[in-house]
Residue, then its C-alpha position, 0 to 999 in steps of 0.5 A: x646972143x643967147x640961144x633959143x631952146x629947141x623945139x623938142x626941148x620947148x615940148x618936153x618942158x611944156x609937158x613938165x609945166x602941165x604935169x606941175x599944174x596937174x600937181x604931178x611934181x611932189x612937194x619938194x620940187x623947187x621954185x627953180x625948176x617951176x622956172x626952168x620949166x616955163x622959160x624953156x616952155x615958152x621957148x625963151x631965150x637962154x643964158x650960157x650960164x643956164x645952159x651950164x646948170x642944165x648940163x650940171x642938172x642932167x649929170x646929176x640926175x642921170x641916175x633918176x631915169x633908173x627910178x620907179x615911175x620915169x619911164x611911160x607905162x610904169x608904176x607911178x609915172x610920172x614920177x616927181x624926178x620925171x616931172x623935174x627931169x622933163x621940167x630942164x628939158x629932158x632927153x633933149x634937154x640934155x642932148x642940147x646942154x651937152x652939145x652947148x657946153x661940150x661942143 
């Protein structure tokens, strides 16, 4: 059985789906992404296989937090990283695929 995305992970996602709509997420954000996003949104169900792109994704872009317009309350939020950051779940996000693949 596939897990379930947990609650804060669905909201972070749901935030990254209204920012997409808002046209928030630049123009080179992937139909990937825009996937991720709403299948996380809606709470779906998720493969170990996803969980494992999402704890790749997260390892890649750690960096990204470190860039102009992450964070709330700077200059360009939400930036197109952020918007693709929260898009895989965000900081829950990451806590959940972690836990999942590493424990």
């Amino acid at each position: 059985m596939s897990p379930v995305p947990p609650k804060d992970v669905q909201e972070a996602a749901a935030r990254a789906v209204r920012w997409i709509e808002d046209g928030k997420a630049g123009k080179n954000f992937t139909d990937t992404g825009r996937r991720r996003a709403h299948q996380l949104a809606d709470g779906d169900d998720v493969s170990e296989q996803v969980v494992k792109k999402m704890h790749a994704y997260f390892a890649r872009h750690s960096v990204d937090k470190d860039a102009d317009g992450f964070k709330h309350g700077t200059d360009g939020f939400p930036s197109p990283g952020r918007v693709a950051w929260d898009a895989w779940g965000g900081d829950p996000g990451e806590r959940w695929a972690n836990s999942q693949v590493d424990g």
